[in-house]
DOGU-941927 format. One record per atom (N, C-alpha, C, CB): residue number from 1; residue in one letter; atom name; x, y, z. Coordinates in steps of 0.001 Angstrom, whole numbers, padded with zeros to 6 digits. Glycine has a CB too. Example, Ala and Ser with C-alpha at 12.3 -4.5 7.8 and 13.67 -1.06 7.14 Angstrom:
DOGU-941927
  lumke  fimar  base        X        Y        Z
      1      a     N   013190  -005690   007800
      1      a    CA   012300  -004500   007800
      1      a     C   013200  -003300   007800
      1      a    CB   011308  -004473   009046
      2      s     N   012850  -002250   007080
      2      s    CA   013670  -001060   007140
      2      s     C   012900   000030   007870
      2      s    CB   014084  -000598   005725
end
This chain:
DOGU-941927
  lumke  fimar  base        X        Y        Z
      1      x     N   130174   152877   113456
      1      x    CA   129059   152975   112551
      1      x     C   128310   151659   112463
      1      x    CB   129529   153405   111187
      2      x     N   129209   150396   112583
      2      x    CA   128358   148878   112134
      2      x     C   127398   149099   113506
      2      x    CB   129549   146965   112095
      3      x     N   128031   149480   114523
      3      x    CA   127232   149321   115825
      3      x     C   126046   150380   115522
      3      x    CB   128195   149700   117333
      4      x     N   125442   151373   115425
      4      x    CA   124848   151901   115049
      4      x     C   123828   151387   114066
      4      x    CB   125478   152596   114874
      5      x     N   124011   150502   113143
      5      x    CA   123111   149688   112978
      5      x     C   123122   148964   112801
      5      x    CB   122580   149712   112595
      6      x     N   123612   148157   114087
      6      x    CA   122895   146677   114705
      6      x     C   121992   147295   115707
      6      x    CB   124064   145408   115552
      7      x     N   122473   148574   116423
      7      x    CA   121808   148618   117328
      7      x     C   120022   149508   116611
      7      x    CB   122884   149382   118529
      8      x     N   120226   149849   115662
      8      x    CA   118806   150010   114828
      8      x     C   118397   149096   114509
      8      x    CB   118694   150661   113732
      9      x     N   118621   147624   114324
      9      x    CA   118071   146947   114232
      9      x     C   118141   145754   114721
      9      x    CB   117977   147053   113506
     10      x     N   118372   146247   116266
     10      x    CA   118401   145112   117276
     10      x     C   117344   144726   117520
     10      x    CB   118923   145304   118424
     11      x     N   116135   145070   117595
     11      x    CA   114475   144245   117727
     11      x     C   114619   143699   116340
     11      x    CB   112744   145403   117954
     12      x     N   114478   144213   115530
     12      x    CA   114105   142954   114670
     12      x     C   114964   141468   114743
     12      x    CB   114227   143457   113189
     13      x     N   116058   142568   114993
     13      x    CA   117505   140747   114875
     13      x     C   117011   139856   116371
     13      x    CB   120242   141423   115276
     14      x     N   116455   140420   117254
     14      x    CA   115908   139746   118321
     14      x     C   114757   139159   118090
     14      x    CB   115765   140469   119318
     15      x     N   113762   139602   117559
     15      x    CA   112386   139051   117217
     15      x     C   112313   137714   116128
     15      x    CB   111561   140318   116563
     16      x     N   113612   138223   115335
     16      x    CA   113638   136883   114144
     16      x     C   113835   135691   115092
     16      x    CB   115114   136918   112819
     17      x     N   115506   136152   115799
     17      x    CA   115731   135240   116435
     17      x     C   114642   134736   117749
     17      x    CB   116960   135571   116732
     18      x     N   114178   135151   117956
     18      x    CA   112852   134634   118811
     18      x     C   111946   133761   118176
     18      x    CB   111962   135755   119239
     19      x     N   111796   134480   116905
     19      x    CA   110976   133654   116130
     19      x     C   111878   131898   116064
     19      x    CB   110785   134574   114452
     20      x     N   112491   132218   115320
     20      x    CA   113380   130820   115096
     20      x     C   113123   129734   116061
     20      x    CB   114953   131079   115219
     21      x     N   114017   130305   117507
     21      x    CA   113889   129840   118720
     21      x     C   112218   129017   118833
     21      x    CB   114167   131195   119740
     22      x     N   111485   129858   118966
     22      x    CA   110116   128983   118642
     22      x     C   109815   127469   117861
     22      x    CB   109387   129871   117826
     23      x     N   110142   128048   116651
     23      x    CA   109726   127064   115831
     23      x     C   110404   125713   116138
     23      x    CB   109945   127485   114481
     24      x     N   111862   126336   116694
     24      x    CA   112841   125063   116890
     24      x     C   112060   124470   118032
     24      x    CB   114598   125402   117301
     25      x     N   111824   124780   118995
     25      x    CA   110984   124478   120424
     25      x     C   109801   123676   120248
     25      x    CB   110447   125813   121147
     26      x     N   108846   124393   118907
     26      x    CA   107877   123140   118616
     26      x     C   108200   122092   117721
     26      x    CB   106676   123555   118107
     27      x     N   109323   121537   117086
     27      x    CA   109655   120731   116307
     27      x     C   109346   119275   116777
     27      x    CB   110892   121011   116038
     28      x     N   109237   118545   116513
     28      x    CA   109137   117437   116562
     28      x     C   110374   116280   116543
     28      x    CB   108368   117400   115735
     29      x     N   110419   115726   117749
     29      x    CA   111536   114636   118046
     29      x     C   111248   113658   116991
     29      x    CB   111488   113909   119605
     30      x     N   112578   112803   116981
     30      x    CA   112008   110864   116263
     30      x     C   111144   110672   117559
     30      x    CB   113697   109075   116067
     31      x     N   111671   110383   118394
     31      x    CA   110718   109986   119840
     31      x     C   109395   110664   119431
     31      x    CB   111368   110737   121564
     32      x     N   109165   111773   119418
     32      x    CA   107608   112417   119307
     32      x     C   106966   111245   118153
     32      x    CB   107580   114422   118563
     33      x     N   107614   111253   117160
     33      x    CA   106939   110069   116031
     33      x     C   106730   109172   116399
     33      x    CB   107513   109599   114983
     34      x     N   107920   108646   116856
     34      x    CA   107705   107085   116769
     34      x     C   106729   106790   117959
     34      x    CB   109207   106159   116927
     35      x     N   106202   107933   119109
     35      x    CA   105369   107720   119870
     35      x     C   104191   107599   119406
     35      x    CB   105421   108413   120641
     36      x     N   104068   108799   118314
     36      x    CA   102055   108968   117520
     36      x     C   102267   107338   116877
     36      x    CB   101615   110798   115526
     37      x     N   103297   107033   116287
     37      x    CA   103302   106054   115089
     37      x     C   102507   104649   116320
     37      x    CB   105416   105707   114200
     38      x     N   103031   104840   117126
     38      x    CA   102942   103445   117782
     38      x     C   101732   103613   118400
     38      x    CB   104113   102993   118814
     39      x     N   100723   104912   119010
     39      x    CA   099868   105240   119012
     39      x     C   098690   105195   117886
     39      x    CB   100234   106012   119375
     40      x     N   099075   105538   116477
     40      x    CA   097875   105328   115587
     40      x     C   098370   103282   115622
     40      x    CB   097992   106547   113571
     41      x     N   099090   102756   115607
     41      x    CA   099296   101742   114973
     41      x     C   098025   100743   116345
     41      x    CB   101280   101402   114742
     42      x     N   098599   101062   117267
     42      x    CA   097624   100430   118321
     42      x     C   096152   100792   118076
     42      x    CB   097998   100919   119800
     43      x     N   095670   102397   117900
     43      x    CA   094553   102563   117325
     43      x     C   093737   101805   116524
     43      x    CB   094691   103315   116859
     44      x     N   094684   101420   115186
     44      x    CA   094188   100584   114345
     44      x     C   094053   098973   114221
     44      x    CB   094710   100950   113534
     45      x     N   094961   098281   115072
     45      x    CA   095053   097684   115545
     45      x     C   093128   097198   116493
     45      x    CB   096343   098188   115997
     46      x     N   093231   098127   117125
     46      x    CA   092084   097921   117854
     46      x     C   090575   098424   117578
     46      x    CB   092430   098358   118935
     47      x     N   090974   099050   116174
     47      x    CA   089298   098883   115389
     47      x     C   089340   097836   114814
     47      x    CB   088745   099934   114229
     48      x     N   090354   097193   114209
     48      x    CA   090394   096116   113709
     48      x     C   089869   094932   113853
     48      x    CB   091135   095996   113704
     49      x     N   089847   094666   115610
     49      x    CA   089604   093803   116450
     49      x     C   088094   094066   116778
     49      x    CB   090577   093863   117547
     50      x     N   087599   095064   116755
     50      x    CA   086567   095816   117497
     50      x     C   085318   095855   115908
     50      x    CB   087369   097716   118253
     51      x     N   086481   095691   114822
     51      x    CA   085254   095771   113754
     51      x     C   084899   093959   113602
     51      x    CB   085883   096683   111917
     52      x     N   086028   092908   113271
     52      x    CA   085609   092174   113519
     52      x     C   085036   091241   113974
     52      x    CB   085742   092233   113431
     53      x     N   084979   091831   115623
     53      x    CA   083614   091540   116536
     53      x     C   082170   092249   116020
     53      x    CB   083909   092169   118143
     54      x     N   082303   093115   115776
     54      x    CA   081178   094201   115344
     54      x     C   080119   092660   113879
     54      x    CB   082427   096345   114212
     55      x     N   080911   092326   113427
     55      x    CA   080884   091694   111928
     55      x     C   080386   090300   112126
     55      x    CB   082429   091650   111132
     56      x     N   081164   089524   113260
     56      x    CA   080525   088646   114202
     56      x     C   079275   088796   114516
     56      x    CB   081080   088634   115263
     57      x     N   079135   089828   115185
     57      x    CA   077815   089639   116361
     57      x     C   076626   089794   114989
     57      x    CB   077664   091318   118020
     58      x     N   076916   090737   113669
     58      x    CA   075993   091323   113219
     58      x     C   075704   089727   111978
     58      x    CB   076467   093110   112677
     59      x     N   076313   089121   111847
     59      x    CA   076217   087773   110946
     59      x     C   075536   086721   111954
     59      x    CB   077873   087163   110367
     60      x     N   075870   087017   113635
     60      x    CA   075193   086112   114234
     60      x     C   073453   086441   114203
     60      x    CB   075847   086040   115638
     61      x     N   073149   088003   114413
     61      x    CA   072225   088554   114365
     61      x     C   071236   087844   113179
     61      x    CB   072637   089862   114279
     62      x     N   071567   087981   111985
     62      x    CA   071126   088007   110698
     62      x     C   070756   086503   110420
     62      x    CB   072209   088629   109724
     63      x     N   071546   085557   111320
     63      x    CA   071673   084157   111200
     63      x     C   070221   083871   112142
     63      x    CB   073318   083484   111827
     64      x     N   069913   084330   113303
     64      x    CA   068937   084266   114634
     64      x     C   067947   084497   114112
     64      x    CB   069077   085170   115841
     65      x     N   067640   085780   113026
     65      x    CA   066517   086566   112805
     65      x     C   066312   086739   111299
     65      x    CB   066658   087878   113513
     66      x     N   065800   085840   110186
     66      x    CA   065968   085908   109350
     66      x     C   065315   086808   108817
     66      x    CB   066000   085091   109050
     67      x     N   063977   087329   109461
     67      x    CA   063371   088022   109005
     67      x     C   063178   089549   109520
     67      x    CB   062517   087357   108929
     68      x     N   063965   089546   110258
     68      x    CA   064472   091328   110127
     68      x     C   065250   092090   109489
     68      x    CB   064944   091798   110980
     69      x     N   064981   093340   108990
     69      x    CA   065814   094207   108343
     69      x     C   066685   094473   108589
     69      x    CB   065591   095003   108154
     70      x     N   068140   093907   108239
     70      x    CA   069146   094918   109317
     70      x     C   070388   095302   107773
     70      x    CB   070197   093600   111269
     71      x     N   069572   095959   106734
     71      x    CA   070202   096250   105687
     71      x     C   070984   097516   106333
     71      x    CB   069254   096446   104411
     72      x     N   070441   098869   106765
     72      x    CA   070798   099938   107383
     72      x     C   071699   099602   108049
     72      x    CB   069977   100541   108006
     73      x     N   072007   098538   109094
     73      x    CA   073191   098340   109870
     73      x     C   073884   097813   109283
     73      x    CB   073183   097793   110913
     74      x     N   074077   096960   108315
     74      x    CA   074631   096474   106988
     74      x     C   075627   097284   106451
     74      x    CB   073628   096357   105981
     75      x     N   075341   098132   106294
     75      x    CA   075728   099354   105680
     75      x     C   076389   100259   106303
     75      x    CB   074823   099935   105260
     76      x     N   075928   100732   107391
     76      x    CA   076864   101590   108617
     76      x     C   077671   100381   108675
     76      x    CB   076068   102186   110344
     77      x     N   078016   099103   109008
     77      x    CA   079526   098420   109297
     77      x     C   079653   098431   108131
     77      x    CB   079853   096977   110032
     78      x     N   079577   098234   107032
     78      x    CA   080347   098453   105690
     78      x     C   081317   100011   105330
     78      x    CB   079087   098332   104548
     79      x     N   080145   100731   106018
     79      x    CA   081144   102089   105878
     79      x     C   082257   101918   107174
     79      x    CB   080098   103800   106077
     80      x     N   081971   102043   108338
     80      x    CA   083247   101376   109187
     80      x     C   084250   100674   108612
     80      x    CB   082858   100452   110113
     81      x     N   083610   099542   107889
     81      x    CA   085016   098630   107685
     81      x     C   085800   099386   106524
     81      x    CB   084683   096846   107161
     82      x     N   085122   100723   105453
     82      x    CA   086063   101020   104929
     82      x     C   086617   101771   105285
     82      x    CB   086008   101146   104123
     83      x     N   086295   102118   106682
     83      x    CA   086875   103585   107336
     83      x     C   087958   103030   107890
     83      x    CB   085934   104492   108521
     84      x     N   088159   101484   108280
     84      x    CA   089416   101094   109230
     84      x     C   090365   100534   108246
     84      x    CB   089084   099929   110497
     85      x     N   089972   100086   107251
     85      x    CA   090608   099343   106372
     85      x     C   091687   100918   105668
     85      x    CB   089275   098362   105202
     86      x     N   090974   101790   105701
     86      x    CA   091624   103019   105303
     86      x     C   092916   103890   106180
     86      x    CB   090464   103879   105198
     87      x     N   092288   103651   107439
     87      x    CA   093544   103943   108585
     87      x     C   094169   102884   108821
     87      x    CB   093173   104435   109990
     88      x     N   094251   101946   108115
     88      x    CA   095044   100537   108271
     88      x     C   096386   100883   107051
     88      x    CB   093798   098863   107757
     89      x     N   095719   101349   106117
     89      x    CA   096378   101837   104987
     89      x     C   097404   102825   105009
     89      x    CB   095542   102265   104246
     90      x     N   096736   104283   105831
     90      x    CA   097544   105010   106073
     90      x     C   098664   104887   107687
     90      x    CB   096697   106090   105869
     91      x     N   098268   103652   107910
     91      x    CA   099683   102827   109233
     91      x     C   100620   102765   108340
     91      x    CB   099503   100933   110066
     92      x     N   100148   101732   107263
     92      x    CA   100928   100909   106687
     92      x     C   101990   101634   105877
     92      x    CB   100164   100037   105957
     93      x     N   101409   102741   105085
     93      x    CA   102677   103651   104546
     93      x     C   103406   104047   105185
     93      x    CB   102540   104654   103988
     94      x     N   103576   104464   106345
     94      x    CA   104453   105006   107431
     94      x     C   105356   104216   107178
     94      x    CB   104043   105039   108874
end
């Protein structure tokens, strides 16, 4: 009789377990982490570098040309720098 229903409900007991099987398959290693981790960390790392050149050139700009507008670009690297300063942040909690 038990056999009788397992065997009624052998697809489902197969499908769960399929299911499972899956999820376990996409899980995520330490290795998988510590790969993104070291990946965003270099990321940020290198806006970092890339904003404070950006910040450079635009103070050298402003220094050359006193009398051009460059409030608008002012402003786009201000929003940058809080955009990196922010993924600097979320490195750092990791």
């Amino acid at each position: 009789m038990r056999i009788i229903i397992i065997d009624d409900h052998g697809d489902a007991i197969m499908a769960a377990l399929k299911t499972i099987n899956e999820r376990i398959n996409h899980m995520a290693t330490q290795a998988d982490i510590d790969a993104l981790t070291t990946q965003v960390t270099d990321l940020t790392t290198g806006l970092t570098a890339s904003l404070t050149g950006i910040q450079a050139d635009l103070d050298a700009l402003v220094a050359a040309n006193p009398g051009v507008d460059v409030t608008a670009l002012q402003a786009s690297v201000s929003a940058l720098s809080t955009q990196v300063t922010q993924a600097g942040t979320i490195d750092a909690e990791r």
